[in-house]
C-alpha positions as CSV (number, residue, x, y, z in Angstrom):
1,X,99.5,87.5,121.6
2,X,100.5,90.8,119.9
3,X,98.4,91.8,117.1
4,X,100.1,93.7,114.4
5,X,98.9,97.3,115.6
6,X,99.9,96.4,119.0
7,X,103.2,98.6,119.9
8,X,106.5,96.6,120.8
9,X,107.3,96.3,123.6
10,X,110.4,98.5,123.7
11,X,110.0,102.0,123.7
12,X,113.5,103.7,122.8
13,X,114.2,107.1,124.0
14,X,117.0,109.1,122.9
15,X,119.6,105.7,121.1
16,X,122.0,107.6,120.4
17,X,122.1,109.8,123.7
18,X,126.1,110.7,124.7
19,X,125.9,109.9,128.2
20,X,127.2,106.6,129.5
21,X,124.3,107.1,131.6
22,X,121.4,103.9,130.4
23,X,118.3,104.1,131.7
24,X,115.4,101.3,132.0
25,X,111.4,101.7,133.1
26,X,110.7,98.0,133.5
27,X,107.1,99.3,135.1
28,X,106.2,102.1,132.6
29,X,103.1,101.5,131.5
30,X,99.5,99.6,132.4
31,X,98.6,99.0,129.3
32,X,97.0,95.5,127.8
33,X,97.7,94.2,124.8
34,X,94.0,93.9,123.2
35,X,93.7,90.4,123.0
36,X,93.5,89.9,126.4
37,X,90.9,92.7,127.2
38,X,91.3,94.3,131.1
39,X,92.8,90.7,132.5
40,X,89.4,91.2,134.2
41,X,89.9,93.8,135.9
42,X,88.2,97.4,136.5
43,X,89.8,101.0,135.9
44,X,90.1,101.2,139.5
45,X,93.0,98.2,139.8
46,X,94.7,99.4,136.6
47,X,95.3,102.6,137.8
48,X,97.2,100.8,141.5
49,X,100.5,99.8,141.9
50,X,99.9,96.6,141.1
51,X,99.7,97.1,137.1
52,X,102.6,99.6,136.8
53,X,104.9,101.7,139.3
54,X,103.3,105.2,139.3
55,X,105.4,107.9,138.2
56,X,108.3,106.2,137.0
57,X,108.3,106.3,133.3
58,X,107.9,110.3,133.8
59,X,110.9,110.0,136.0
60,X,112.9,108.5,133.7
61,X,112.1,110.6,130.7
62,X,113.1,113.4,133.0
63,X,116.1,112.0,134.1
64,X,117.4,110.8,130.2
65,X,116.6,114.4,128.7
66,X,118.5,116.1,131.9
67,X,121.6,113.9,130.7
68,X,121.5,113.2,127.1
69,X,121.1,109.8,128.1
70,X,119.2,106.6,126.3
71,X,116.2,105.0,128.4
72,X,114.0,101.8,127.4
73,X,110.5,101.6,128.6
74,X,108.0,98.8,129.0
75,X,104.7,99.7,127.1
76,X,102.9,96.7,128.5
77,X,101.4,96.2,132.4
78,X,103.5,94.2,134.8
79,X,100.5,91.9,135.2
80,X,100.8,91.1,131.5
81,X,104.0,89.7,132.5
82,X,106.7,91.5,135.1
83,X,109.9,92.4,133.3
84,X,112.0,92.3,136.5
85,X,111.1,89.1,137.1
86,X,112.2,85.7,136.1
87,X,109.7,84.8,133.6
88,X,108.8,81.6,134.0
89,X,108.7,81.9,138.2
90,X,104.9,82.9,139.4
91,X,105.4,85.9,139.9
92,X,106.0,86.9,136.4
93,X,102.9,86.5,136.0
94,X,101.0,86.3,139.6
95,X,97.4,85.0,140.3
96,X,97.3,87.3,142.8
97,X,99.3,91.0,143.3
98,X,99.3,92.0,147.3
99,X,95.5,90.9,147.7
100,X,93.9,91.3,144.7
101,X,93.2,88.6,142.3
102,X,94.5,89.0,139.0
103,X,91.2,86.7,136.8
104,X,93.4,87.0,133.4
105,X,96.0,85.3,134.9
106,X,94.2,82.3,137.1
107,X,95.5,78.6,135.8
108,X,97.1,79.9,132.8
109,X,98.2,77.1,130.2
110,X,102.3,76.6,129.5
111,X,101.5,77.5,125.8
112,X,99.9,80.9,127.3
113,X,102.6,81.8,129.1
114,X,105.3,81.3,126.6
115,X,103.5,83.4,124.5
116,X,103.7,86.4,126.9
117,X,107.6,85.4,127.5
118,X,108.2,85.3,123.6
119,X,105.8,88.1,122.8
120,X,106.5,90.8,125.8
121,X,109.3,89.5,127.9
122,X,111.8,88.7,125.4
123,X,111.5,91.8,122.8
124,X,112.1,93.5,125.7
125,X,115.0,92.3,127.0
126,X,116.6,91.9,123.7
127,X,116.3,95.4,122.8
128,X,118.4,96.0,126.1
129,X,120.7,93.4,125.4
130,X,121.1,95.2,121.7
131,X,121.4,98.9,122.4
132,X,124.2,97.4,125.2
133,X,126.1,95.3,123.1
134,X,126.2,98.1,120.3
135,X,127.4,101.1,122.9
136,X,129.6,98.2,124.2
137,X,131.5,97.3,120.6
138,X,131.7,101.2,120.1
139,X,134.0,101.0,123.0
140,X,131.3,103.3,124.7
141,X,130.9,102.5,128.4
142,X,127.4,101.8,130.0
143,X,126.2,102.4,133.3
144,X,122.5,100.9,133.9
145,X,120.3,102.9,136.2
146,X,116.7,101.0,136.7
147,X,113.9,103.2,137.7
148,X,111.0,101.8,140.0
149,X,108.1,103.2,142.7
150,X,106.8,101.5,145.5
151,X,103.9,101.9,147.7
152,X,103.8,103.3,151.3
153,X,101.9,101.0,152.6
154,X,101.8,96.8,151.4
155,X,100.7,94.4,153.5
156,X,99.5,96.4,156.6
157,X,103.1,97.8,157.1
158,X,103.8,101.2,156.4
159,X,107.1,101.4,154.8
160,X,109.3,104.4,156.3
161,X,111.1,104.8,153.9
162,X,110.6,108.0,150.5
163,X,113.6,106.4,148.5
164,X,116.3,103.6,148.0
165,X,118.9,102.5,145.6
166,X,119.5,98.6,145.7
167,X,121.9,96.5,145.0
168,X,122.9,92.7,145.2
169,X,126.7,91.9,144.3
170,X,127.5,95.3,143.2
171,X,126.8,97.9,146.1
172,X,129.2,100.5,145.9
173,X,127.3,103.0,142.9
174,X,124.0,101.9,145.1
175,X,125.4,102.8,148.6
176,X,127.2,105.9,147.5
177,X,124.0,107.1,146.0
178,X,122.2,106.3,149.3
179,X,124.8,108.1,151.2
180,X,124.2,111.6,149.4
181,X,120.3,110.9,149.7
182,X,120.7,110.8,153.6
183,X,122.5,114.0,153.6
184,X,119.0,115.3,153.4
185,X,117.6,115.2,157.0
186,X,113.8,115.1,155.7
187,X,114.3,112.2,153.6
188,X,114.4,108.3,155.3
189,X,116.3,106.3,152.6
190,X,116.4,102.9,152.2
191,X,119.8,101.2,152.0
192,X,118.8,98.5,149.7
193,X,114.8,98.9,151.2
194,X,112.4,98.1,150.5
195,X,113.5,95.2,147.4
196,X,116.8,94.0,147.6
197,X,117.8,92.6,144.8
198,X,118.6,88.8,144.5
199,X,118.7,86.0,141.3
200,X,115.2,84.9,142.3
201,X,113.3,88.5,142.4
202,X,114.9,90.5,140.1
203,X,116.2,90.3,136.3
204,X,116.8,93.5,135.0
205,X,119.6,94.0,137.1
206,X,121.5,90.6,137.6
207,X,121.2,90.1,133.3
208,X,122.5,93.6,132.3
209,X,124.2,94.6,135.5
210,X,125.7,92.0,137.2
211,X,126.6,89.9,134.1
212,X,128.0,92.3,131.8
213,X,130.1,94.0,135.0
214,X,129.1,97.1,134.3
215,X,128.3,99.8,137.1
216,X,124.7,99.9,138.0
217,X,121.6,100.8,140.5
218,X,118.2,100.5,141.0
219,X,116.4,102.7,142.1
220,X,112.8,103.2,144.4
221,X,110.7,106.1,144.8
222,X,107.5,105.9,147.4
223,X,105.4,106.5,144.7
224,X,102.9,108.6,147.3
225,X,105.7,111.6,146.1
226,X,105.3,110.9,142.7
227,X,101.8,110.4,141.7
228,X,101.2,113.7,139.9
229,X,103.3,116.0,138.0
230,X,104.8,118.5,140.5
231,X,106.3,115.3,142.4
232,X,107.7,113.5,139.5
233,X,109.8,116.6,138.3
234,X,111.1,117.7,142.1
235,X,112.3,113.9,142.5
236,X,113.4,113.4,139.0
237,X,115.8,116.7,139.4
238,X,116.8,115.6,143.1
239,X,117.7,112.1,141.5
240,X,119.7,113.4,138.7
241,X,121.9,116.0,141.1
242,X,122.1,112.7,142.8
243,X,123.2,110.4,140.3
244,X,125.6,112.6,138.9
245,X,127.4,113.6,142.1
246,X,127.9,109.7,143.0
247,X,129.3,108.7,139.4
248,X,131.7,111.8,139.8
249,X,132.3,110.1,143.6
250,X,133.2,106.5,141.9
251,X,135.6,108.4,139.2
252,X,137.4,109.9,141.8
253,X,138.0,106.7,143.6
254,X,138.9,104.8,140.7
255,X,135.9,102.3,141.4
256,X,134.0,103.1,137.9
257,X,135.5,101.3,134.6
258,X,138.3,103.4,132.8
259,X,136.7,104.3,129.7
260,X,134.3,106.3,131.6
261,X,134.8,110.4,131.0
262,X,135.1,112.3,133.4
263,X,133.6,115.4,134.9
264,X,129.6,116.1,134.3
265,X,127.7,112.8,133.1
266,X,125.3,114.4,131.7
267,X,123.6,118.3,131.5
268,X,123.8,118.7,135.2
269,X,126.7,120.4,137.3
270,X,127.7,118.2,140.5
């Protein structure tokens, strides 16, 4: 599907960053690979949640340069296929994202989707599972941190909610993240809101996170904050106070893995 002056699909920031801190932008981009034009879509859609979570990748490229850390990003549009998904459930690849009809991707042939698994999906995810496994035999430890946006309103219901970490088998970072959030009376924070993640909706997470046992959130940003420049850097700083507050929390409770240092995680006091 790729031609060769397409991009791959990995974008590495920062490999050999020194934090333990590893970040991944699963929603970073909306772009198409050329072969399959706009999906049949206008400018209008591609710009909307539904081919990319606004403000994220900015986020995260804020968030890895404020603690040395490494970051992967997805250069191609969620609708190409969704890299926190399952890829070979329908929504990796929907007909149909919240109410709009996705033409590219009506009654796609098996031999069409396994080309976007083994062309987008899987470079992906392998360049994850590599940078990993290499901090992991360097005796380096690893603690994944996903970064996602979500919209206000989906589906008629207007979510309360500015931000959330979430968390499945693993809540402890998650919660303890949540828990410094709330100490801001402005914010409404979603304990595990509004995407809780489970086997069936998520990958990113369960594969890297749950599997390897390593510590690990995700997090969700209303991307209504985050949709211009100003935005992105206020939440990306709150974020990163955040973040390193809550792994200094887990040290001090002896809940993190013992390799991990200790004090700052990164360029940021607590």
């Amino acid at each position: 599907m790729l031609d060769e002056d397409d991009a791959h699909p990995a974008e590495i920031v920062n490999r050999g960053g020194a934090s333990p801190l590893f970040f991944v932008c699963e929603h970073a981009s909306r772009t198409i690979p050329k072969k399959l034009g706009v999906l049949g879509l206008d400018d209008t859609d591609l710009e909307r949640h539904i081919a990319w979570d606004i403000g994220a990748a900015s986020m995260s490229r804020q968030l890895a340069d404020a603690f040395d850390a490494t970051l992967v990003l997805q250069r191609y549009s969620r609708l190409v296929i969704d890299c926190n998904r399952p890829p070979r459930t329908p929504a990796a690849m929907p007909e149909i994202s919240e109410s709009t009809v996705i033409p590219g991707n009506l009654q796609l042939r098996e031999a069409d989707r396994e080309d976007r698994i083994s062309s987008v999906f899987d470079p992906f995810h392998d360049a994850i599972s590599g940078l990993l496994d290499e901090r992991s035999a360097a005796g380096r430890t690893s603690i994944l941190i996903t970064v996602h946006s979500f919209n206000r309103v989906y589906d008629g219901f207007e979510r309360p909610w500015h931000v959330g970490a979430q968390y499945n088998r693993a809540p402890e970072f998650s919660q303890r993240i949540n828990a410094l959030l709330a100490r801001e009376e402005t914010l409404c924070v979603g304990d595990n809101q509004p995407y809780p993640v489970n086997d069936d909706t998520h990958y990113t997470i369960p594969v890297h996170g749950e599997r390897r046992g390593i510590m690990h959130t995700m997090l969700e940003v209303q991307n209504d904050l985050v949709c211009d420049a100003q935005g992105q850097m206020i939440w990306a700083e709150r974020l990163a106070g955040v973040i390193n507050q809550a792994v200094m929390e887990m040290e001090d409770h002896d809940a993190a893995q013992p390799a991990m240092s200790t004090g700052q995680v990164g360029g940021l006091d607590a």
